[in-house]
N, C-alpha and C positions, 0 to 999 in steps of 0.2 A: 542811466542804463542804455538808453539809445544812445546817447553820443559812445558809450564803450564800446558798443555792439558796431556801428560804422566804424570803428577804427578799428577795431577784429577784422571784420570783412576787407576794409582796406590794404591792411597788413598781410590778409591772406592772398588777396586777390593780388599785390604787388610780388607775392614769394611765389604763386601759380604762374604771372610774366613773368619773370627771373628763369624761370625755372623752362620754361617755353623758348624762352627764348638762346638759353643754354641746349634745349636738347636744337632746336633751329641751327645754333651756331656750328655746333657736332656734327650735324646729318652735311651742312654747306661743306665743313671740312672734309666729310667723309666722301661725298662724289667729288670735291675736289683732288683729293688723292686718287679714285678710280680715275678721273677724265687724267691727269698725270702719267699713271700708267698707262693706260691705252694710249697714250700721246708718243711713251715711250715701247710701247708693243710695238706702233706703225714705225715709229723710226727705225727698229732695231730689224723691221719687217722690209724696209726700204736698202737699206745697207746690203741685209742679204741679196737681194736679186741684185742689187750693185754688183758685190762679189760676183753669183751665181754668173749675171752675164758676161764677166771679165773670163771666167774660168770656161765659158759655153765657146767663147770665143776663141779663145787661145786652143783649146778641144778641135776645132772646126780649122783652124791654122793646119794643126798639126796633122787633120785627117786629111787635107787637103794634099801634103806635102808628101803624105803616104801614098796617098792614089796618082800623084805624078810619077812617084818612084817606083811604081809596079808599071805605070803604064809605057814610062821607059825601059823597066829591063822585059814588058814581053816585046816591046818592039827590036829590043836590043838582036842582032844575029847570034847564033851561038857561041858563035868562037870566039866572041866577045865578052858572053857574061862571065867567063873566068876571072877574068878583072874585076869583075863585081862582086864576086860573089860572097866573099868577105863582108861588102857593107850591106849587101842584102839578108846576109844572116842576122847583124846586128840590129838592122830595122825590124826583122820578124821579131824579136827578143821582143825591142822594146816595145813595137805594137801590142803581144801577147800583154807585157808588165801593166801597159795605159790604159790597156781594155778590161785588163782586172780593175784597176785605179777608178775606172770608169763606171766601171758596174758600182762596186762600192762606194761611188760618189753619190752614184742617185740613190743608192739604199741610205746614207747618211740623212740626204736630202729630203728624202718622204719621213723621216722618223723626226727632223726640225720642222716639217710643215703639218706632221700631227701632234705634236709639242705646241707650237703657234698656236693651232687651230684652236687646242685646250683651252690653253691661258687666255686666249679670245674669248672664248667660249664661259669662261670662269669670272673675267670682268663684267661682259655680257648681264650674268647672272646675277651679280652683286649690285651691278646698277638697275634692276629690274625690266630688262629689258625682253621682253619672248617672242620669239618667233611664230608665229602662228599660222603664215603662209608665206609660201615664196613666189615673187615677183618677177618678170621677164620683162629688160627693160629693148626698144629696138631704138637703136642708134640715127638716126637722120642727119648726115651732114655733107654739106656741099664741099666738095672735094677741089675746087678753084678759091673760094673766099674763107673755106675753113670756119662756114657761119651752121652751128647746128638749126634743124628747119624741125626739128622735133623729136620727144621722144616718147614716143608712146608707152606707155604700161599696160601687161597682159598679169593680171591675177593668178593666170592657170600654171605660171612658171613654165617649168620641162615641158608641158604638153599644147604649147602654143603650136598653131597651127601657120599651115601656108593661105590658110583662108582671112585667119587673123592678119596678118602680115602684110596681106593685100590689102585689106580693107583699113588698114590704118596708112599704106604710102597711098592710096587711092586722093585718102582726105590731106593731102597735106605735097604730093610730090608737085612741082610746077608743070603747066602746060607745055612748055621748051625743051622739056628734059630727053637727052636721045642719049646717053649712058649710063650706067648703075652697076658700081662695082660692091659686091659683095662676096662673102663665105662661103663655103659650102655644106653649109647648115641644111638639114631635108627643106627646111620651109623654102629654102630658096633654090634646090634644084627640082622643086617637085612642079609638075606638068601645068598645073594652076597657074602656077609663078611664070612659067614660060607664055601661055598665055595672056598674063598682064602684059608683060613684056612685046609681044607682037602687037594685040591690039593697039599702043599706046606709040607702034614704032620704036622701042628704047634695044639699045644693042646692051643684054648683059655680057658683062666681063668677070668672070667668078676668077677668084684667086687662086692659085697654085697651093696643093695640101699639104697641110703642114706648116707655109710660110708666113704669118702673117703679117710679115715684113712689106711684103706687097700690096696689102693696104692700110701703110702707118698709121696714115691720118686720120684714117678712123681709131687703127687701137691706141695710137697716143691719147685720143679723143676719150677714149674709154677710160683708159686706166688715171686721167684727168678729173672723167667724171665719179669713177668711186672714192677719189681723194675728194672731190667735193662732199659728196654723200657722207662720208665718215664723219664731217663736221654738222650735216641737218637732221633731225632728228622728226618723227611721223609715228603716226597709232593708223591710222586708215589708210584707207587706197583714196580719198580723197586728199587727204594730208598730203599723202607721197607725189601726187601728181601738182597740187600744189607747189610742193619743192622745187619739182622739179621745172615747173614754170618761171624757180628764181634762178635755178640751177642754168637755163637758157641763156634768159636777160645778163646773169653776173658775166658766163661765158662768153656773149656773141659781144659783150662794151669790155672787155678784157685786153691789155694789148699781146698781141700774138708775136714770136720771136719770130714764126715761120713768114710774118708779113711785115717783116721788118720794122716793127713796135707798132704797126696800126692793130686796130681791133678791127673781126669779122665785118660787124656794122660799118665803120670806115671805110675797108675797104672795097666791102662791094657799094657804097659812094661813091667811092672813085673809078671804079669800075664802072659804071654807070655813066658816071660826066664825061668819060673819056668816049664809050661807045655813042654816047648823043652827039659828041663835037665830030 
């Protein structure tokens, strides 16, 4: 009866693994099909602003072309714009046509990035993932070696301060440093910040509104680092800052196109040797 009785339990205890290890293999397949689609969410997310800036461009071509051509015919004398005045009509036309086109570009445009946002939003949910606070992360990168020197995390998200802000480049900005270009974020024109700024000697350069073309290297820097982040994953503010200490290390041993295949580390290496010789 005991030998039965162990070979009952045995049998059961092998159909309970079976059975475990079935639902194991389902759940593996099931985040592998959500990590899929989100693989293909960001693709299909990467393409668009491909598009969008092809279309932003060609936009800015065209606006470009317009304001030459007004600024000709006021310059033009009167008894000249006769001659023109046929293809100035036709430029009004089509101005009015591309500036409707235009409006309804960006109305299309907000209705795909609240679509996005969703299906984000909806994988998000299925992979158990919740949000529970939002994170403010500050950028730190040297703008000669392209080497990030840090990046601090604020818990308070939107309501980080210029007090914050100081007190994180304070611990981390170098003694040598006489420029710093940034945004025009409140934390960085507010009176606090201009005071770091003198005390320390450092000449700010805020960028021109609206451009952020003007300091690439930091937002290539950026939108670098949320392609990184999309792939690590964190439950704390100590997790996240962890990450983000690999997020550093992978970036600054990376080779960089903009330093002709050296990595940050590399190159201020060499930057170094050269300024000792």
């Amino acid at each position: 009866m005991m030998d039965a009785y162990i070979l009952m339990r045995s049998i059961k205890g092998d159909k309970q693994d079976d059975s475990k290890k079935k639902c194991d293999l389902e759940e593996i397949e099931k985040k592998a099909d959500m990590k899929q689609n989100e693989g293909e969410l960001r693709s299909c997310r990467r393409r668009m602003r491909i598009e969008r800036r092809k279309e932003d461009e060609e936009w800015q071509k065209y606006r470009d072309e317009r304001i030459k051509l007004i600024k000709k015919w006021k310059r033009m004398p009167r008894r000249k714009r006769k001659e023109f005045k046929e293809e100035k009509r036709r430029s009004d036309e089509e101005w009015k046509e591309r500036s409707v086109e235009r409006r309804e570009l960006k109305v299309k445009r907000e209705k795909e990035d609240e679509e996005w946002r969703g299906k984000r939003r909806e994988i998000k949910e299925q992979m158990n993932v919740i949000v529970t606070s939002l994170a403010a992360i500050l950028v730190i990168i040297d703008n000669c070696t392209r080497k990030c020197i840090g990046l601090p995390v604020f818990m308070t998200g939107r309501r980080v301060t210029a007090d914050d802000v100081i007190k994180a480049l304070e611990e981390r900005l170098p003694s040598e440093l006489r420029y710093i270009i940034s945004d025009n974020g409140r934390q960085f024109i507010a009176e606090a910040f201009q005071r770091l700024c003198n005390s320390w000697d450092i000449v700010h350069v805020r960028i021109s509104p609206h451009r952020p073309a003007t300091n690439g290297i930091a937002e290539r820097f950026v939108r670098r680092l949320k392609e990184m982040l999309m792939e690590k994953e964190w439950i704390s503010e100590e997790e996240l800052k962890m990450v983000l200490i690999e997020v550093i290390k992978e970036y600054n041993d990376a080779p960089h196109q903009g330093l002709e295949g050296l990595s940050p580390n590399e190159h201020e290496r060499r930057l170094k040797c050269v300024s000792s010789n």
